[in-house]
C-alpha positions as CSV (number, residue, x, y, z in Angstrom):
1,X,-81.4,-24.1,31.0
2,X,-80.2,-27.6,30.8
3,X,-83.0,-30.3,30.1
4,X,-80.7,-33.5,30.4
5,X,-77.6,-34.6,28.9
6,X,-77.9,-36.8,25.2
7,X,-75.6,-38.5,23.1
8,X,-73.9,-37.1,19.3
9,X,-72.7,-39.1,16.9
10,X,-69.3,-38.6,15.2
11,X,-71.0,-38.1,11.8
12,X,-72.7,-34.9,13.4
13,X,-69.8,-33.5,15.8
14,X,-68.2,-33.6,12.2
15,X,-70.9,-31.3,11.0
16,X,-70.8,-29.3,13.4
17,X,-66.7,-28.3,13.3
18,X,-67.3,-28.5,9.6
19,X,-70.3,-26.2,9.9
20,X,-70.1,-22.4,9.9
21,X,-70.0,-22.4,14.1
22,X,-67.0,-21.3,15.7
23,X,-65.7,-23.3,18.8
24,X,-65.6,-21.4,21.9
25,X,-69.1,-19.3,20.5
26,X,-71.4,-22.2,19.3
27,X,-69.9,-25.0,20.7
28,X,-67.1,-26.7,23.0
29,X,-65.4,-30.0,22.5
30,X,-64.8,-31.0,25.8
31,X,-62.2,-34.0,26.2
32,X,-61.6,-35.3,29.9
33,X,-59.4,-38.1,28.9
34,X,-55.9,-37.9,31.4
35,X,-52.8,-39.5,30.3
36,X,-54.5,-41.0,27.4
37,X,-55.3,-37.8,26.2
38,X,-51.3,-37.9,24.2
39,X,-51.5,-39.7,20.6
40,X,-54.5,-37.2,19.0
41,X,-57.6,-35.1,20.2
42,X,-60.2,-33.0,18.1
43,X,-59.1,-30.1,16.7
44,X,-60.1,-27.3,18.9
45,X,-61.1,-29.1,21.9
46,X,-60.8,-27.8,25.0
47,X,-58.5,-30.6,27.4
48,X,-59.9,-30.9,31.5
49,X,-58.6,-34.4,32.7
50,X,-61.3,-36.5,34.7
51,X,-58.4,-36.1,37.2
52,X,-59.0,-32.6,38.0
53,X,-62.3,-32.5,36.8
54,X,-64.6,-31.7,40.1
55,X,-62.3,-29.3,41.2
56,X,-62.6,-27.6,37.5
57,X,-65.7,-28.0,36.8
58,X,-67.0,-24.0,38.3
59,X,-64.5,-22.8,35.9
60,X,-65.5,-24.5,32.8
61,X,-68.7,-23.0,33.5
62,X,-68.2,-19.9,33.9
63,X,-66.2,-19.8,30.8
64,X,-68.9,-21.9,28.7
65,X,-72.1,-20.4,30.2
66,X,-72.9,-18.8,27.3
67,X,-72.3,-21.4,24.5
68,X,-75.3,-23.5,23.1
69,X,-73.5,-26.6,23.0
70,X,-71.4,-28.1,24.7
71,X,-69.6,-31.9,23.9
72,X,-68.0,-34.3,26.4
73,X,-66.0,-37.1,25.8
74,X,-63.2,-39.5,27.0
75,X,-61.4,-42.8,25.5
76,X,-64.9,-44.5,24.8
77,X,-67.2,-42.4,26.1
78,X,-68.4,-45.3,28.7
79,X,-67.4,-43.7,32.2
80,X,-65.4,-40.8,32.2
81,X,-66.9,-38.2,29.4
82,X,-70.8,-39.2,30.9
83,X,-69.8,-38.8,34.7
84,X,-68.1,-35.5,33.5
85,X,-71.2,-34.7,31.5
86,X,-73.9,-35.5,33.9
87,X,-71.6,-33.3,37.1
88,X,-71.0,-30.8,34.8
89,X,-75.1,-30.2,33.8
90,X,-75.7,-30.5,37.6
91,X,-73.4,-28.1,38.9
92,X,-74.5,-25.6,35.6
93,X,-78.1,-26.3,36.4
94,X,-77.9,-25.0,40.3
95,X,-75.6,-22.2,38.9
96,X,-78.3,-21.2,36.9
97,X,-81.0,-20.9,39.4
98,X,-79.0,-18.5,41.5
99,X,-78.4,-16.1,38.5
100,X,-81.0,-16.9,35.5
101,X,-80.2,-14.4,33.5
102,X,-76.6,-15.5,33.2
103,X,-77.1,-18.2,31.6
104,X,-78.2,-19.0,28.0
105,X,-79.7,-21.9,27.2
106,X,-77.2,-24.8,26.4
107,X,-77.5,-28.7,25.1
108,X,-74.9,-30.7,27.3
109,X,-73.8,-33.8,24.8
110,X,-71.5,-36.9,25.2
111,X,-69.7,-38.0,21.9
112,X,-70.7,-41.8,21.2
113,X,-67.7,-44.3,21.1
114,X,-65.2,-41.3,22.7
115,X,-62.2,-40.3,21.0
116,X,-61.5,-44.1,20.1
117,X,-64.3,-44.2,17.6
118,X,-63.7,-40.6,16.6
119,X,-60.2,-41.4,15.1
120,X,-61.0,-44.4,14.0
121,X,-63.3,-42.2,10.9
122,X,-61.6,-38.8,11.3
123,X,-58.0,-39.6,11.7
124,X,-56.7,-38.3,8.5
125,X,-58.9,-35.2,8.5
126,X,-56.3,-32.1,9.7
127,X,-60.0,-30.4,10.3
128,X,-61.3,-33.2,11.9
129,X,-57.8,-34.5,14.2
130,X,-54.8,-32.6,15.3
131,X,-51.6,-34.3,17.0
132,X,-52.4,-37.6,15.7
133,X,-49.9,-40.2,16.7
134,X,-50.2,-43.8,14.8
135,X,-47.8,-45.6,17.0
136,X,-50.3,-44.6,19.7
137,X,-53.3,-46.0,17.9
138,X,-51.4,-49.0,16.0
């Protein structure tokens, strides 16, 4: 179900939202970040604050069982998009042995350098960034 959790790099999340895969069928964007979440976020990410996370986390699964991939991150993708990541695989993995056939197969990824690094490259890409805010990022 769930082998470990790895890394993307911007260059290929943008391949994938650029790619012919739909979010919320071939893939989820996951961001985790809380208040810092205002000034931008990738367009069609899903938003579940590291805040309210744990108590979250059943739900996301349930609702993203079925997608291949699936992409954390946070601000920087240091602490808060991995620890979301790694819980998130762990709870999904013991789901999965209770009910096997529930379950497709999925890659569980954290998005290197967060969504600092992401708008850093993307930020002028309507496909890449929505609700961009300079005077957040200047």
């Amino acid at each position: 179900m769930v082998s470990s959790v790895g890394y993307i790099s911007g260059q290929e999340l943008k391949e994938i939202i650029k790619g012919p895969g739909k979010p919320g069928t071939d893939y989820l964007v996951v961001d985790v970040r809380d208040e810092d979440h205002a000034g931008g976020n990738i367009t069609n990410s899903a938003h579940w604050p590291s805040e309210e996370f744990e108590e979250g986390v059943h739900k996301l699964i349930a609702e993203s069982k079925h997608l291949p991939k699936i992409i954390f991150h946070c601000a920087l993708s240091q602490q808060r998009g991995p620890f979301a990541a790694r819980h998130y695989a762990r709870i999904r993995e013991h789901e999965a042995r209770k009910s096997p056939n529930d379950f497709a197969n999925q890659e569980v990824l954290i998005l290197r350098s967060g969504f600092t690094g992401w708008q850093q490259l993307y930020k002028d890409d309507a496909e890449l960034v929505v609700n961009w805010d300079p005077e957040r990022w200047g």
